[in-house]
N, C-alpha and C positions, 0 to 999 in steps of 0.2 A: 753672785758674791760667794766666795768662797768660805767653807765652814772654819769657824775661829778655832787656834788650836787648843786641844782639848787639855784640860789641866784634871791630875788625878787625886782622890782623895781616899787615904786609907782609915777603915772604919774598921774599929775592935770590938766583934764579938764574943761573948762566952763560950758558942762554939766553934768559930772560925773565923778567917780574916776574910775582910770582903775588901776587893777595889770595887771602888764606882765611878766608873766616867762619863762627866758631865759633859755632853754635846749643847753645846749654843745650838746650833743647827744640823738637820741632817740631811743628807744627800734630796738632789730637787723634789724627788718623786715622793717624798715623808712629809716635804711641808709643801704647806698649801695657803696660798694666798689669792683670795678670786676675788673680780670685781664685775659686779651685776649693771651696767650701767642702764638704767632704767629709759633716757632716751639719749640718741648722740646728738647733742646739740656742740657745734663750733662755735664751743665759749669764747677766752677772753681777747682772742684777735680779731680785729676792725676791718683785714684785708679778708673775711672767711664769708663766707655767705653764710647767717641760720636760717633753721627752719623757722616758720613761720608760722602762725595756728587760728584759731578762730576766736582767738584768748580776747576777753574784752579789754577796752582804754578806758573803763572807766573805773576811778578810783575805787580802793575799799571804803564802802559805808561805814558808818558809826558800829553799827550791830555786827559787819565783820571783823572788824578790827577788837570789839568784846569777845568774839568768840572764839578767835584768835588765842587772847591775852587768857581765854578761861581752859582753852585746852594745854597750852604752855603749862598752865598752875599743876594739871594732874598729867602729864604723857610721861616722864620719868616713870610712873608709880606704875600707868597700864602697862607700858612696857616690859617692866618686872614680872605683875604678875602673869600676863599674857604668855611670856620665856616659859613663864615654872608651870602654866597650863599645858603650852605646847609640849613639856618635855617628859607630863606625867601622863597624856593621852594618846600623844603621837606615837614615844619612842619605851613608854611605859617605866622611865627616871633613869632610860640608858645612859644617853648624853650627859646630864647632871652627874652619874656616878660617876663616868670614866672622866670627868674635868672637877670632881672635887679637890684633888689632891691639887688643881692650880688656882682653885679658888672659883670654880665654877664658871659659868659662859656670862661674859661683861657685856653689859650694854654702855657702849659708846657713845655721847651727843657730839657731832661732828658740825662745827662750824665751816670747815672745808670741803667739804662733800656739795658742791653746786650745783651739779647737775644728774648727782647719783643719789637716787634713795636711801641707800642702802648700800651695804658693804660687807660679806663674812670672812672674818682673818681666822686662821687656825694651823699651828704648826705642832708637831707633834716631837717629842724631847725622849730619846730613847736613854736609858741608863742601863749598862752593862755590868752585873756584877761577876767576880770571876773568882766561883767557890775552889778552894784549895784544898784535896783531900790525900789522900797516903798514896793513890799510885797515878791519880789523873785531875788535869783540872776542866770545871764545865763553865760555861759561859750563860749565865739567865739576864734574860732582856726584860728591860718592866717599859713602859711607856708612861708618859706624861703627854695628855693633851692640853696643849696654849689655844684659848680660842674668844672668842668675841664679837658681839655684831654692833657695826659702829652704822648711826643714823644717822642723817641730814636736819641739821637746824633749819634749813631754809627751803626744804623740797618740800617735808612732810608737816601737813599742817593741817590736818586732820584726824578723826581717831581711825577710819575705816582705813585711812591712808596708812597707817602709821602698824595697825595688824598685820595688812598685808605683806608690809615690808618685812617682818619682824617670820612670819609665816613663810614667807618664800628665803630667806637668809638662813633661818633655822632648819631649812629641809637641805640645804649647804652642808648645815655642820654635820648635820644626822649622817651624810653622804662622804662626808668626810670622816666620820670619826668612827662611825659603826661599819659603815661599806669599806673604807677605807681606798674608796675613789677619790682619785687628785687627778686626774687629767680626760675626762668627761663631765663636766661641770655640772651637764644637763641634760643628760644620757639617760635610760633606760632607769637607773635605781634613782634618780631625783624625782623623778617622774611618778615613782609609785609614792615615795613617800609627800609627793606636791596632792597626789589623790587623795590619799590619805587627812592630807590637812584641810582638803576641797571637801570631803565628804564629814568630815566631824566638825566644822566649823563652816560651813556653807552657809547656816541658817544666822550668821553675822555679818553675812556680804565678805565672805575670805574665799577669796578665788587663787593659787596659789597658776602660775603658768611660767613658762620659758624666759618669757621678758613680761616688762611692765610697761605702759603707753600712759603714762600720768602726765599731767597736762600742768608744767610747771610758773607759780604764778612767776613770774619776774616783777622787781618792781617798776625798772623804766624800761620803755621800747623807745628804738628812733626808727625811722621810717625812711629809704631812699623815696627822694624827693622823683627818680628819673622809671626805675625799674622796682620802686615798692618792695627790695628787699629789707628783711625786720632786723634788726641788734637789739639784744635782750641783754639783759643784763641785771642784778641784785643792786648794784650801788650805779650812783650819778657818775662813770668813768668816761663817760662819751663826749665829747663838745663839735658839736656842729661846729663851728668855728675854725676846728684845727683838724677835723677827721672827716673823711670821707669814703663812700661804699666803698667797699673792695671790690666788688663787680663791676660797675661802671665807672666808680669816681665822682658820682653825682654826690649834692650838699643830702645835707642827711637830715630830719623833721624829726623832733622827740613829736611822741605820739602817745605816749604813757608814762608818769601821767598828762596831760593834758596843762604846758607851762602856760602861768600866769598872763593876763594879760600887759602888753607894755604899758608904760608911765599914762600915754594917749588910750589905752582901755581900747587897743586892736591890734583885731590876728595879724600875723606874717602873711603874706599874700598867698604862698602856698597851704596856711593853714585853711585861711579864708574859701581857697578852689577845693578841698577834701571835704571841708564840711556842706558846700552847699553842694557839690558832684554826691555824695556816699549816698543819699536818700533815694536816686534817680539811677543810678548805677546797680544796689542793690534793688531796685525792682523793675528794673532791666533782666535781671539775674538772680534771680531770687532761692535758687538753690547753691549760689555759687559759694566758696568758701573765704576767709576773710581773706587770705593772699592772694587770690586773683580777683577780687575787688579795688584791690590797696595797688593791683598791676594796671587794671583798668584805669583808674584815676590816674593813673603815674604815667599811663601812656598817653593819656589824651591833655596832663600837663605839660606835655612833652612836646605835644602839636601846639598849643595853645604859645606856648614859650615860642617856636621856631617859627612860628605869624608873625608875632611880635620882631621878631629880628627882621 
């Protein structure tokens, strides 16, 4: 997008006139806008194959679902102060200074963020003033940095989760604002300042790295009934009834959580073949992972079906 045209405004000194021009935005290489995506899942399309995981079906407990609800009560407040930690030991209140004049580095709670932990936005707002003197005039540049780490409502749901994220985004901004790197994300100076945050915060479980591999809960799974691919999902959007795999086309099993039983108090038939095959399967293969499990079963419902015809 192109930068918005600039509007000027004249300001009266006791010693001099100053213009100052307000840039909305400045050429690509001055703003920076990156996104960390923590795994690539093919979210919200039916025809996509996802990844798949070892993630269990079985419901949250009483005691997760409190714990849950008690870390909700305080992660705004860690957040905060964790920011004003990271940016009095890391960068020694670099960051904080050069972002006070915008109000400092915002923390964001992103209910849109589904599949990303984490987010660092930051664009930098140059102002030109153009001192006016008896035989020449000079040009002084001051900088505003815009910046902010927007989280996931729905990814991070932990505190250890929830540091890391805030640790590896703010070694973003550091690399943005003090390096004044925009187009190596995760180059050589991310790297030293990710050590940095790995070496003074280690002893909290803060591992700061290139990507993240967090294991995201979803709340519903369905399951092809043919080839055992998963569809994850946060909200009930799926209906076996009208949707089917994108890879095969086969009817598709919620699997998480685990639907009610009918009016008659029994499984679907293919639920009935998963539960009593999964015990015998996994100790068939007892290293095996939970997708080529969910494949084996899917494969020999497959044989079991084509008898039947």
């Amino acid at each position: 997008m192109p930068p918005k045209e600039s509007k000027q405004k004249k300001l009266v000194s006791s010693h001099r006139e100053i213009h100052a021009e307000e840039a909305s935005q400045e050429p690509a290489i001055d703003t920076g806008r990156l996104q960390d995506f923590i795994d690539e899942w093919d979210e919200p399309e039916l025809d996509r194959k996802t990844k798949s995981s070892t993630q269990s079906t079985v419901p949250k407990s009483p005691s997760k679902r409190q714990t849950k609800k008690s870390f909700d009560a305080i992660k705004s407040q860690l957040a905060i102060d964790f920011l004003q930690q990271l940016d009095t030991q890391i960068t020694l209140g670099k960051v904080g200074e050069l972002t006070q004049s915008t109000g400092g580095v915002k923390i964001v709670w992103s209910n849109t963020l589904k599949t990303t932990a984490g987010r660092a936005n930051w664009k930098r707002e140059t102002i030109i003033s153009k001192h006016i003197g008896d035989s020449a005039k000079a040009d002084v540049k001051q900088y505003r940095h815009h910046s902010s780490i927007e989280l996931s409502e729905k990814v991070i749901d932990d505190e250890l989760r929830l540091l890391n994220v805030i640790a590896h985004e703010f070694c973003h901004l550091a690399n943005f604002i003090i390096n004044g790197i925009t187009d190596n994300p995760h180059g050589k100076e991310f790297k030293v300042w990710a050590a940095k945050c790995t070496q003074l915060f280690g002893s909290q479980g803060i591992k700061v790295t290139t990507k993240h591999s967090y294991e995201i809960d979803f709340k519903y799974v369905w399951t092809c009934t043919a080839c055992g691919c998963e569809y994850k999902r946060h909200s009930k959007s799926i209906d076996p009834k009208r949707h089917r795999c994108g890879a095969c086309k086969a009817s598709l099993e919620q699997t998480k959580p685990t639907p009610r039983q009918t009016p008659a108090g029994q499984l679907s038939e293919y639920q009935l073949f998963v539960k009593e095959q999964m015990k015998v399967v996994k100790s068939e293969n007892p290293n095996s992972p939970q997708k080529e499990i969910m494949g084996i079963i899917a494969e020999r419902w497959t044989k079991v079906k084509s008898k039947d015809v």
